[in-house]
N, C-alpha and C positions, 0 to 999 in steps of 0.2 A: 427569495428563498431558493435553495439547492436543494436539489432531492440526491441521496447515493446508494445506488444500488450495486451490492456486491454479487458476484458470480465466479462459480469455478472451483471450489472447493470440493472438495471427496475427501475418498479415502486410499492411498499411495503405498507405497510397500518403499520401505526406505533403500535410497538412489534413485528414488525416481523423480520425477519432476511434474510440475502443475504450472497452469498460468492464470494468474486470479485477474480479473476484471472488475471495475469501476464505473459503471455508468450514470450520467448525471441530469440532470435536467432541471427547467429553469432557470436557470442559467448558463452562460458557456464558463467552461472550465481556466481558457485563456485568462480571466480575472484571480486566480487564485493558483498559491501552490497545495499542492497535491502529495497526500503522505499515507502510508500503511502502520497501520499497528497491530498489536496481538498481545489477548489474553490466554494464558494457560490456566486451566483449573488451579486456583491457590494461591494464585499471580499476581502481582502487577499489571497492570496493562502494559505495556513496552513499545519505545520504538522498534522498527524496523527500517523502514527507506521515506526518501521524501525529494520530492521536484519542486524545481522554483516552477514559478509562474514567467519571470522575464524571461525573455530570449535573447540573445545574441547568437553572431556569428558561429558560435560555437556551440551554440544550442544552450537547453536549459541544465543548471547545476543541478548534481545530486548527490543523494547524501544516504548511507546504509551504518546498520545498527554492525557492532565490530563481530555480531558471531553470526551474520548473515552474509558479510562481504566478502568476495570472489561467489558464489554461489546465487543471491537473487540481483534482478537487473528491474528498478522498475523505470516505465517509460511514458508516455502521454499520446494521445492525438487529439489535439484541439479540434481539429474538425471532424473527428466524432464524438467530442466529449466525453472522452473515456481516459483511463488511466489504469494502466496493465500493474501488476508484479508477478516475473517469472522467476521462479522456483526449482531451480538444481540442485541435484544430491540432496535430496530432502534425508534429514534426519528424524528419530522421534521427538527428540524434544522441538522440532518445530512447529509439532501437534497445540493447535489453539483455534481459537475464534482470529478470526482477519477482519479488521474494520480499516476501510476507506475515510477518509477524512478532507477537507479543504479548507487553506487559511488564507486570509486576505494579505498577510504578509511572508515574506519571503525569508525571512531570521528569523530563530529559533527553533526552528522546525523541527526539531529532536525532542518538543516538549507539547503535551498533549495541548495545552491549556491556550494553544497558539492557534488553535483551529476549530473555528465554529460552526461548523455541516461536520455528521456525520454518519454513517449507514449505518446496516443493523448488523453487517457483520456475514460472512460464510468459516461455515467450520472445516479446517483441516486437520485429518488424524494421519499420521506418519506410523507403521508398522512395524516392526524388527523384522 
């Protein structure tokens, strides 16, 4: 079993930025890759970003949602079992719930249904 505990969330005055965190336990995170989603009031839930779990040379792939990319960066450290997403030029419509998530496989990761742990979620509101 995985536990995910989301952190970091507020409330931001838009251009500003936030760093959400993911922390896990139970097991290490190394086994799994690692994704962020968001629901808006009325919404879908959506992606957002997502990390493999393998490594190479080059480090882990990643992968962002098209109206989040140049703007959030998320990243991992296995040996704290944690798993960040940082948050630039936040706008409002970035305003949702944030849920952490972990899948055992490393495809598809754009689609919720691929990842079986997942947290309760921190709320972020973006301002005008």
């Amino acid at each position: 079993q995985v536990q995910l505990v989301e952190s970091g969330g507020g409330l931001v005055q838009a251009g500003g930025s936030l760093r959400l965190s993911c922390a896990a336990s139970g097991r290490t995170i190394s086994n799994y890759a690692m994704g962020w989603f968001r629901q808006a009031p009325g919404k879908e839930r959506e992606f957002v970003a997502a990390i493999t779990k393998s490594i190479t040379w080059s480090g882990s792939s990643t992968y962002y949602a098209d109206s989040v990319k140049g703007r959030f960066t998320i990243s991992r450290d296995n040996a704290k079992n944690t798993v960040y997403l940082r948050m630039n030029n936040l706008k409002p419509e970035d305003t949702a719930i944030y849920y952490c998530a972990a899948s055992p496989w490393d495809s598809g990761l754009e689609k919720a249904i691929q990842y079986i742990y997942w947290g309760q979620g921190t709320q972020v509101t973006v301002s005008s």
